[in-house]
MDTraj code that builds the backbone (N, CA, C; nanometers):
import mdtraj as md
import numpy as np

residues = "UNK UNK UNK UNK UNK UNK UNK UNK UNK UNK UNK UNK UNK UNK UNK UNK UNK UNK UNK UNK UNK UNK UNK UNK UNK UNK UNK UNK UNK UNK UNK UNK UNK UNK UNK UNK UNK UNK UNK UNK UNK UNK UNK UNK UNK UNK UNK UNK UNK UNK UNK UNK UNK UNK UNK UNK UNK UNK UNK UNK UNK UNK UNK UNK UNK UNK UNK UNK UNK UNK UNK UNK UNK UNK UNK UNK UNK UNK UNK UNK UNK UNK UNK UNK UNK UNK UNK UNK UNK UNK UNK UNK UNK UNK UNK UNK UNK UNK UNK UNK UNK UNK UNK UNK UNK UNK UNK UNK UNK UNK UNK UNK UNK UNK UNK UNK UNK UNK UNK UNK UNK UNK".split()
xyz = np.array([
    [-0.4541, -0.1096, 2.4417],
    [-0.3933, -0.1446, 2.3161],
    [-0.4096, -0.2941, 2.2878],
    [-0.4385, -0.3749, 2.3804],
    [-0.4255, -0.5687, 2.3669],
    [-0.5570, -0.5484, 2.3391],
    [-0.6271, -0.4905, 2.3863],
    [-0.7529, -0.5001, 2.3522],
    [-0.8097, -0.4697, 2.1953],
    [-0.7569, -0.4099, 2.1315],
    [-0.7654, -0.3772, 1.9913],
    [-0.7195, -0.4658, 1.9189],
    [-0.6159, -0.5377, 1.9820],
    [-0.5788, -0.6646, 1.8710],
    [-0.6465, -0.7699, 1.9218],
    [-0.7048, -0.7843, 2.0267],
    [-0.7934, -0.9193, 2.0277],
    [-0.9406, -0.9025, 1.9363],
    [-1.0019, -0.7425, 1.9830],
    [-1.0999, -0.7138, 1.8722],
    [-1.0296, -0.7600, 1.6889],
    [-0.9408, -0.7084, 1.6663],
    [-0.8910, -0.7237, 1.5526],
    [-0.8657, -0.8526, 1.5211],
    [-0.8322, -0.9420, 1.5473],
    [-0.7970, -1.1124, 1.5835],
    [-0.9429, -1.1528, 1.5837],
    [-1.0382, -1.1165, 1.6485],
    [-1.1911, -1.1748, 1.6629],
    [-1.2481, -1.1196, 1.5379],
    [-1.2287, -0.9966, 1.4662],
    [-1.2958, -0.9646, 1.3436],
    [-1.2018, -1.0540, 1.2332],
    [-1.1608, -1.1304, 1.1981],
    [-1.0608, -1.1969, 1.1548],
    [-1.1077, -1.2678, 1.1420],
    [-1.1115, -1.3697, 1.2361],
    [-1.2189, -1.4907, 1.2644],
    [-1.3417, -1.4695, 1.2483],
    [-1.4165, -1.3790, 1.2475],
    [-1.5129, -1.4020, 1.2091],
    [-1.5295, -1.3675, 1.0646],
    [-1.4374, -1.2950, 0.9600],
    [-1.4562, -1.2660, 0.8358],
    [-1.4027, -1.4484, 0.7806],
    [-1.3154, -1.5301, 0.8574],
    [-1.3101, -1.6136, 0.7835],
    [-1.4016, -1.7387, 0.8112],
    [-1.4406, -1.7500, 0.9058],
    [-1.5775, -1.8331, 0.9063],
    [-1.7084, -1.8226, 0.8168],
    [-1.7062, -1.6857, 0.8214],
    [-1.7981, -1.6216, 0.6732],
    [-1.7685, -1.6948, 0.5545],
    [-1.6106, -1.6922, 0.5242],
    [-1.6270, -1.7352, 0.4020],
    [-1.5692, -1.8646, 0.3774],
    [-1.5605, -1.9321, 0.4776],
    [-1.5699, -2.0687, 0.4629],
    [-1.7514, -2.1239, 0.4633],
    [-1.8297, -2.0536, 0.5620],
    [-1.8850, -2.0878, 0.5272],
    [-2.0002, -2.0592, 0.3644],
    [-1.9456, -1.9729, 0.3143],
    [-2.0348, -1.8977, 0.1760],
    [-1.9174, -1.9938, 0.0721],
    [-1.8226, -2.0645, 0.1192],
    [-1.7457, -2.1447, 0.0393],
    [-1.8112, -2.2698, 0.0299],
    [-1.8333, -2.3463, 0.1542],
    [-1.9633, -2.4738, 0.2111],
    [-2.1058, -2.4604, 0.1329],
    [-2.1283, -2.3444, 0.1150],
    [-2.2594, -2.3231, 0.0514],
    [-2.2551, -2.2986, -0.1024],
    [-2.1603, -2.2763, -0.1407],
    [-2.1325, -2.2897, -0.2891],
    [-2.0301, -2.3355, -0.3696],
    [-2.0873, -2.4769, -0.3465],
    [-1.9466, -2.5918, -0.3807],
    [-2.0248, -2.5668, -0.5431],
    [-2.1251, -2.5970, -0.5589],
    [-2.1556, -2.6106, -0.7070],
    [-2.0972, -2.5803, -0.8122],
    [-2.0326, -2.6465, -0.9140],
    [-1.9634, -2.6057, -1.0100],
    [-2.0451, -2.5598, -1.1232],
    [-1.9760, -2.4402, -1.1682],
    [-2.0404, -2.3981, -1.2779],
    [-1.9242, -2.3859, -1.4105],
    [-1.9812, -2.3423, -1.5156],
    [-1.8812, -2.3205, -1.6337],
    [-1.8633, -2.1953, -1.6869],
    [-1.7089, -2.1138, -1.6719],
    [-1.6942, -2.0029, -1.7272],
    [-1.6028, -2.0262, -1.8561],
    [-1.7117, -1.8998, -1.9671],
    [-1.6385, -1.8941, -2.0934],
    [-1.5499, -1.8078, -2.1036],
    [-1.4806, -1.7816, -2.1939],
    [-1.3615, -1.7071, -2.2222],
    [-1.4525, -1.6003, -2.2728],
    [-1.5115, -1.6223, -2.3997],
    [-1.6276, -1.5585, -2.4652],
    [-1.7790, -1.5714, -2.4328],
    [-1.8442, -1.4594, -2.4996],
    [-1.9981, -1.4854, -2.5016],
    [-1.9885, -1.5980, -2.6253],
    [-2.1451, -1.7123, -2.5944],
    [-2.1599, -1.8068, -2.7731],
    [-2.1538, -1.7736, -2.8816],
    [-2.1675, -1.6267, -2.9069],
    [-2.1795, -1.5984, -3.0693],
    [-2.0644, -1.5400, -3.0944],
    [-1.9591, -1.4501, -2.9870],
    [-1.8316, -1.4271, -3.0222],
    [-1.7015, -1.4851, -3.0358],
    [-1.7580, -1.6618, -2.9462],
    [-1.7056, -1.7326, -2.9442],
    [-1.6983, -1.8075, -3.0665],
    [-1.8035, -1.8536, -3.1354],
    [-1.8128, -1.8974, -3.2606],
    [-1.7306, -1.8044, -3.3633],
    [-1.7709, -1.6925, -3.3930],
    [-1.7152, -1.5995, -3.4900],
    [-1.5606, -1.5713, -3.4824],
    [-1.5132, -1.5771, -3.3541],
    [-1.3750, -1.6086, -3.3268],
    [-1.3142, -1.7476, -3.3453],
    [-1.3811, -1.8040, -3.2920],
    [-1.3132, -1.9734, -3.2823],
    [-1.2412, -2.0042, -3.1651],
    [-1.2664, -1.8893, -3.0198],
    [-1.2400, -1.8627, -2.9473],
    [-1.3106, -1.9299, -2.8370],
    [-1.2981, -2.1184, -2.8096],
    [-1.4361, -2.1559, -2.7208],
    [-1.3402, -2.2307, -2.6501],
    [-1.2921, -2.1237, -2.5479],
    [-1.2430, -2.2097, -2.4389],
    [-1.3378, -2.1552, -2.2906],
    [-1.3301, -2.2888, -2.1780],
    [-1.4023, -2.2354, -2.1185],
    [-1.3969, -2.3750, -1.9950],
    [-1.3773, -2.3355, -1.8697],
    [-1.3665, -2.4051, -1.7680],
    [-1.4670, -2.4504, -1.6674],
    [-1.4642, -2.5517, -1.5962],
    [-1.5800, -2.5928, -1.4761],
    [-1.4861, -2.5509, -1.3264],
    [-1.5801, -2.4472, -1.2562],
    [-1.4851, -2.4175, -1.1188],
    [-1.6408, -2.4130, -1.0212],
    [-1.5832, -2.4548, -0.9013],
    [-1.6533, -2.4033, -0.8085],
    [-1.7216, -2.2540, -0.8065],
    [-1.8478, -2.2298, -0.7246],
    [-1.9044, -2.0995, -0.7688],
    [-1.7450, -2.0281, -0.6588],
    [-1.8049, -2.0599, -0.5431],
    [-1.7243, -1.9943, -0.4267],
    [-1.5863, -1.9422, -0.4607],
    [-1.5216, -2.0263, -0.5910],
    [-1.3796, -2.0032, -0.6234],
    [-1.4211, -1.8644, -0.7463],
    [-1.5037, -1.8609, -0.8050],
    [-1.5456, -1.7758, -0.8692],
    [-1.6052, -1.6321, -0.8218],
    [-1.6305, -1.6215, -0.6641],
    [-1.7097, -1.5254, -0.5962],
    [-1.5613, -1.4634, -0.5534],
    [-1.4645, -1.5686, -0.5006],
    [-1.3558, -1.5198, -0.3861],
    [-1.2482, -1.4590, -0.4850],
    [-1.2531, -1.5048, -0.6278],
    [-1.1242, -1.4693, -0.7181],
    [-1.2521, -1.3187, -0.7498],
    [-1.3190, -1.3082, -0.7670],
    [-1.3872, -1.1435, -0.8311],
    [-1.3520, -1.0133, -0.6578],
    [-1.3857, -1.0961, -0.5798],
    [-1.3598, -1.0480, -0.4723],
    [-1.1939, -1.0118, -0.4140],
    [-1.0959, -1.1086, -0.4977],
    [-0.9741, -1.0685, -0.4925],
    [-0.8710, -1.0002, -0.5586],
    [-0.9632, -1.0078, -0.7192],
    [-0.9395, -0.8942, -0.8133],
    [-0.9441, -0.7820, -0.7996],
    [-1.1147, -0.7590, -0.7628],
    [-1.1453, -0.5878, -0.6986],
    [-1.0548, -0.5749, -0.6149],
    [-1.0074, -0.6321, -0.5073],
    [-0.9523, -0.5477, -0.4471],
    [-0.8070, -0.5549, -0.4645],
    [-0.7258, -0.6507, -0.5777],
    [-0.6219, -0.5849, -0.6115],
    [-0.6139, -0.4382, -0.7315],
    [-0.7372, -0.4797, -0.7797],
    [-0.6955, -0.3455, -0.8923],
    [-0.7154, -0.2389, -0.8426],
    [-0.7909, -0.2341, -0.7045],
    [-0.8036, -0.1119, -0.6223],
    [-0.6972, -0.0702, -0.5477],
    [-0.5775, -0.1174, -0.5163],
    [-0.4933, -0.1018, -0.4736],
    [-0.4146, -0.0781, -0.5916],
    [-0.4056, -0.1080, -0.6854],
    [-0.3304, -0.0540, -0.7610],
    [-0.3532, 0.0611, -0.8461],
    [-0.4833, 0.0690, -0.8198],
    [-0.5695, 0.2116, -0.8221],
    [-0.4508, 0.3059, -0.7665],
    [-0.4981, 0.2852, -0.6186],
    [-0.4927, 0.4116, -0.5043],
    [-0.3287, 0.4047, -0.5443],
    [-0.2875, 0.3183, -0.5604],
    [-0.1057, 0.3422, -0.5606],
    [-0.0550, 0.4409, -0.6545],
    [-0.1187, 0.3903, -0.7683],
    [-0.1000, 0.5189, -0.8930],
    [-0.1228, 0.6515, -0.8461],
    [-0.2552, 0.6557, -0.7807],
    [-0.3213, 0.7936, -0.7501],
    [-0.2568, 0.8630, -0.6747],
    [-0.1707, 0.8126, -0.5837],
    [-0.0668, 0.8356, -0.4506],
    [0.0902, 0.9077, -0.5031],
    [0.0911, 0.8774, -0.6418],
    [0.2716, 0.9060, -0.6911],
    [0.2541, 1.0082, -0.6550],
    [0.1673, 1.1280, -0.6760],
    [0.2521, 1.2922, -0.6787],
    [0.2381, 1.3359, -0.5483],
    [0.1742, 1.2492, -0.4409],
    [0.1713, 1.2478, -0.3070],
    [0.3296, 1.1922, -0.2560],
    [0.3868, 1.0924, -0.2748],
    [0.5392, 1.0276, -0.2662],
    [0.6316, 1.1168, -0.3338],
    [0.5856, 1.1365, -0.4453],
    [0.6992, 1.2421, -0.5292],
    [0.7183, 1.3430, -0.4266],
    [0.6098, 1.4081, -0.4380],
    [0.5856, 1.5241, -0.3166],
    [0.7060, 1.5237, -0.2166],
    [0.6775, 1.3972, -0.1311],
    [0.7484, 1.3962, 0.0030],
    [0.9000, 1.3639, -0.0399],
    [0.9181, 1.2650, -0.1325],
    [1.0449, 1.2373, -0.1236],
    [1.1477, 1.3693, -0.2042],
    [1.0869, 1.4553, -0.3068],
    [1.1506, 1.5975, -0.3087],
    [1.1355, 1.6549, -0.2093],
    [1.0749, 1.6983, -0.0801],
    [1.0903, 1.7604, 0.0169],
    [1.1848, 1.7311, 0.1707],
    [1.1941, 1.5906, 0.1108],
    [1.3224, 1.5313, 0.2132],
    [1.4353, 1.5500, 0.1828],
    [1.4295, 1.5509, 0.0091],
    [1.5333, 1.6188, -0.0388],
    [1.6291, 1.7160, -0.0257],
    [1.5347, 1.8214, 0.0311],
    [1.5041, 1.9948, -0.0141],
    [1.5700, 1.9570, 0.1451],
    [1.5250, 1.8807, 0.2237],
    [1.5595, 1.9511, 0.3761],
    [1.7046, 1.8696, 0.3928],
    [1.7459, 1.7459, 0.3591],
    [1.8380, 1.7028, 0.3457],
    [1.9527, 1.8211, 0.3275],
    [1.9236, 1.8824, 0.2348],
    [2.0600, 1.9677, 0.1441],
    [2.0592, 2.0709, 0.2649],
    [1.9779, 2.1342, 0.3469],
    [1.9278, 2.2879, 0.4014],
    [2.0003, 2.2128, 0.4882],
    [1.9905, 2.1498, 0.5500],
    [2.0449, 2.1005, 0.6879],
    [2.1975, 2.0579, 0.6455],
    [2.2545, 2.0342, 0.5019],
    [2.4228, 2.0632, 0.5102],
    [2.4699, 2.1676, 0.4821],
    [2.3569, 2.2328, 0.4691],
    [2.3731, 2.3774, 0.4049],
    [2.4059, 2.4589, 0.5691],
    [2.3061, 2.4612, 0.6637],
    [2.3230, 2.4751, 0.8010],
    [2.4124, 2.4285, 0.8100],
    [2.4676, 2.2972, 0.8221],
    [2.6157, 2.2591, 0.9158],
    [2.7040, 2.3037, 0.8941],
    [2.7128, 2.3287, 0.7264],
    [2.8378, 2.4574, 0.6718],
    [2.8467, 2.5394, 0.7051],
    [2.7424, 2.6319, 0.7262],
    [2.7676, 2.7796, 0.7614],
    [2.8156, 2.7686, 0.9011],
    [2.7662, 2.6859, 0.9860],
    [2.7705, 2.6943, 1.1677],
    [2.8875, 2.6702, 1.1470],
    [2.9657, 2.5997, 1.0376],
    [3.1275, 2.5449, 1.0441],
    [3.2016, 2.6669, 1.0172],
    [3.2065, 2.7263, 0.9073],
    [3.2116, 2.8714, 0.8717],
    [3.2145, 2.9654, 0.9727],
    [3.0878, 2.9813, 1.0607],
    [3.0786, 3.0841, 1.1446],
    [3.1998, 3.0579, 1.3148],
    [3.1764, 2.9525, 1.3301],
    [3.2714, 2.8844, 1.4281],
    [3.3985, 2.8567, 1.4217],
    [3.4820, 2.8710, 1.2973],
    [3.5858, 2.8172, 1.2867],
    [3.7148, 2.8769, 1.3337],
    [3.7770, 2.8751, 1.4021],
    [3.8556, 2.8845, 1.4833],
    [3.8676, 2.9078, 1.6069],
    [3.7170, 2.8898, 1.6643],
    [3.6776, 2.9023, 1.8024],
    [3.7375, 2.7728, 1.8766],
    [3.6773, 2.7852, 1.9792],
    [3.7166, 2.6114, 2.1074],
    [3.5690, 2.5811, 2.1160],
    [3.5559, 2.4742, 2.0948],
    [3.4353, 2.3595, 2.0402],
    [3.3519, 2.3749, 2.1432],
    [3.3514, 2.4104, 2.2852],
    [3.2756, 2.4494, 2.4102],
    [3.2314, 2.5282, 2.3623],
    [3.2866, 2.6602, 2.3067],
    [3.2248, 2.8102, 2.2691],
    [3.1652, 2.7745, 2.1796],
    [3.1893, 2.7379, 2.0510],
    [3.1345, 2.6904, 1.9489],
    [2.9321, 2.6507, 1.9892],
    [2.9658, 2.5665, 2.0708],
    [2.8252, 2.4771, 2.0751],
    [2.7767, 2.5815, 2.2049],
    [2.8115, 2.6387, 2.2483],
    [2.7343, 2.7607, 2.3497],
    [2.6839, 2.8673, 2.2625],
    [2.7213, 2.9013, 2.1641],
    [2.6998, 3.0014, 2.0498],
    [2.5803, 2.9223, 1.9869],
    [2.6114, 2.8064, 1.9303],
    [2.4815, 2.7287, 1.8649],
    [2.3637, 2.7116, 1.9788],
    [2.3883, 2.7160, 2.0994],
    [2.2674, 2.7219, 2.2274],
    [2.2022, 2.8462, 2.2303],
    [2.2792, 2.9335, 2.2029],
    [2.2095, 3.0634, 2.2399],
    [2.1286, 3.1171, 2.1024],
    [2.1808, 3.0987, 1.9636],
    [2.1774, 3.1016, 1.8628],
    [2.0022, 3.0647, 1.8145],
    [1.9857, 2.9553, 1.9303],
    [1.8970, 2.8705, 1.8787],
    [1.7370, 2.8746, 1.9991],
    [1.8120, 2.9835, 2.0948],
    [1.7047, 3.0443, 2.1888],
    [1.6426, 3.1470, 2.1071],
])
top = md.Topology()
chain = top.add_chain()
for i, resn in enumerate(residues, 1):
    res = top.add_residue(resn, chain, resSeq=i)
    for name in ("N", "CA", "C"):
        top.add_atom(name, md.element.get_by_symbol(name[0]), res)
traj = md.Trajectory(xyz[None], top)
């Protein structure tokens, strides 16, 4: 098991040396528009910034993978719905059980009682 987290700890380190170094290699600043030039004109819409490429590679790279997670999360509700009505469902069955065993036991001596629920349950 230590061994999986040192692998895991070493793939770590090495994903971030990667991108320090693909960060080292693309300091170059470039300029992003808000718009394309001609929709920009026709709008009046010409805003537009100077960023590093690398800050531009790592933010597309951190987008995808938030909207993908917020993908799979959506996709997941009737999977959660699912479970959390069925915890539900067993929640109630199981006071539903303790009632009746209360019901069926009641006026016994609590030794007999739970020897009845032993055998009950062979």
């Amino acid at each position: 098991m230590r061994f999986l987290r040192y692998v895991k700890y070493a793939f770590l380190a090495l994903v971030a040396i990667a991108l320090v170094i693909l960060a080292l290699a693309n300091r170059g600043t470039v300029t992003v528009n808000l718009l394309p030039d001609t929709l920009a004109a026709w709008t009046g819409l010409t805003q537009s910034i100077e960023l590093p490429l690398f800050l531009i590679i790592l933010g597309g790279v951190v987008t995808g993978l938030l909207v993908g997670f917020v993908w799979e999360w959506l996709r997941e509700h009737r999977h959660r719905a699912d479970a959390s009505r069925q915890r539900r469902e067993k929640t109630k069955l199981e006071r539903e059980v303790q009632t009746l065993k209360g019901r069926q036991n009641e006026g016994k001596d609590d030794v007999l009682a739970l020897l009845d629920d032993t055998e009950a349950a062979r």
